[in-house]
NUPASE-776273 format. One record per atom (N, C-alpha, C, CB): residue in one letter; x, y, z. Coordinates in steps of 0.001 Angstrom, whole numbers, plus 500000, padded with zeros to 6 digits. Glycine has a CB too. Example, Ala and Ser with C-alpha at 12.3 -4.5 7.8 and 13.67 -1.06 7.14 Angstrom:
2
A513190494310507800;A512300495500507800;A513200496700507800;A511308495527509046;S512850497750507080;S513670498940507140;S512900500030507870;S514084499402505725;
***
This chain:
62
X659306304935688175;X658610303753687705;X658039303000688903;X659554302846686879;X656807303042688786;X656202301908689655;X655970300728689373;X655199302120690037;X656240299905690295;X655872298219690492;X654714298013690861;X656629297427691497;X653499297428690468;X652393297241691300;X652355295935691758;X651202297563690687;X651480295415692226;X651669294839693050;X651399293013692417;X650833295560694151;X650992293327691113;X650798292155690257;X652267291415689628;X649831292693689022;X652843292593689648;X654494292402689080;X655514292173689726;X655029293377688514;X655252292462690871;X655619291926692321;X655335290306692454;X654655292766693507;X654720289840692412;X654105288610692669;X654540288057691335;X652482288623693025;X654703288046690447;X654897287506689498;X656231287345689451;X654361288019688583;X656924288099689739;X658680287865690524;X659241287430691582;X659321288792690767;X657835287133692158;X658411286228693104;X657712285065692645;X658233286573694648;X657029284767691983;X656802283295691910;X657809282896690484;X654924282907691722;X658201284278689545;X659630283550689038;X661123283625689883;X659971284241687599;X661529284562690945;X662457283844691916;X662371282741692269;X662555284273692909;X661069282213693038;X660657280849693775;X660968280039692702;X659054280635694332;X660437280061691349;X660710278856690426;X662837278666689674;X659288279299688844;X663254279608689600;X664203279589689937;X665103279224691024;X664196280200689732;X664486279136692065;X664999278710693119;X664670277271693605;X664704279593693968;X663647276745692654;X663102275462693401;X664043274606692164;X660986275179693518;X664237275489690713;X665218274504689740;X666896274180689911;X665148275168688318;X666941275001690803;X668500275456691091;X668442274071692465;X668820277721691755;X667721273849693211;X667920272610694307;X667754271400693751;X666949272602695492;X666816271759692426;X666524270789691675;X668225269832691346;X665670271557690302;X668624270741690473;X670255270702689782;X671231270453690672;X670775272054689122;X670987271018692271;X672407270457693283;X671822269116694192;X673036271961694667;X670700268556693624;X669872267670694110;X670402266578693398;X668436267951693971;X670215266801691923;X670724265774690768;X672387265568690527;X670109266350689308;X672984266733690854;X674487266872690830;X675383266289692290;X674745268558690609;X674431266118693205;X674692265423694673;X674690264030694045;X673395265688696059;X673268263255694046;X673318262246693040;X674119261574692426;X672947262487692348;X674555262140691723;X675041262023690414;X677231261428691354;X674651264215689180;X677649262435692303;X678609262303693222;X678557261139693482;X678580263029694260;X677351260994694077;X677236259615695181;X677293258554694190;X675662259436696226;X676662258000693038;X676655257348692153;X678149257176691446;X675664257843691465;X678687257944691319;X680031257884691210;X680978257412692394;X680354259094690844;X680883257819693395;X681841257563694316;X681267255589694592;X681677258947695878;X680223255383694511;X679500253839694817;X680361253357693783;X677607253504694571;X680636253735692622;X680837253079691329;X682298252756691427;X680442253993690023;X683339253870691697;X684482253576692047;X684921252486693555;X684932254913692080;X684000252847694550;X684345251692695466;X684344250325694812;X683372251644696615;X682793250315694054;X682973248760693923;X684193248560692838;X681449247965693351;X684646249153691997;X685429249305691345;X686732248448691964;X685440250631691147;X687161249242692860;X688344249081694190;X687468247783694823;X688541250807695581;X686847247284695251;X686006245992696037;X686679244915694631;X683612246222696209;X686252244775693818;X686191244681692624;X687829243932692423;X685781246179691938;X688638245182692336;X690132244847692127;X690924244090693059;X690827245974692008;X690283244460694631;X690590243766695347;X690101242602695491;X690600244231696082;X689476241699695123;X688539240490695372;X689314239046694209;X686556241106694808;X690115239920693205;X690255239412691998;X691899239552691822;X689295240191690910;X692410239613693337;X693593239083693950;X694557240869693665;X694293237275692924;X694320242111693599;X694878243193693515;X696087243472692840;X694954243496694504;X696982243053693225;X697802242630693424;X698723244332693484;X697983241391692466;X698449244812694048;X698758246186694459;X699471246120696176;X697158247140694346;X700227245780696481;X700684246342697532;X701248247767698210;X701287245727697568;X701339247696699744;X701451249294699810;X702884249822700022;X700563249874701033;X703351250947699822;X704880251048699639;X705017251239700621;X705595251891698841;X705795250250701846;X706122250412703102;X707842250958703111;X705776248953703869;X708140250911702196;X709941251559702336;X709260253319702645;X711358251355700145;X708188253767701903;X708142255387702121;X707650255524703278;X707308256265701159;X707062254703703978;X705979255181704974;X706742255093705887;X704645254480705203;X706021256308706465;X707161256989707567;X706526256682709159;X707324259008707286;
***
């Protein structure tokens, strides 16, 4: 079976588009981390500001 050279090219411009949706998705899923991790700080900013009241267990700490 031969490939010519039209079918060739046409697989690579569906690799390339596969490949440009896939950075797409660890682009949005990076995102998506960071937006979360912001959300929990202020979260913690948040708890702490509004008197915590969480202290740290100094009997374990070694």
């Amino acid at each position: 079976m031969q490939i010519n050279a039209s079918q060739t090219a046409t697989r690579a411009v569906l690799a390339l588009t596969v490949l440009t949706a896939q950075r797409s998705l660890y682009a949005a899923k990076q995102a998506l981390i960071s937006l979360r991790l912001s959300d929990a700080n202020k979260r913690i900013t948040l708890y702490k500001v509004l008197g915590g009241g969480w202290q740290p267990d100094t009997a374990n700490a070694s």
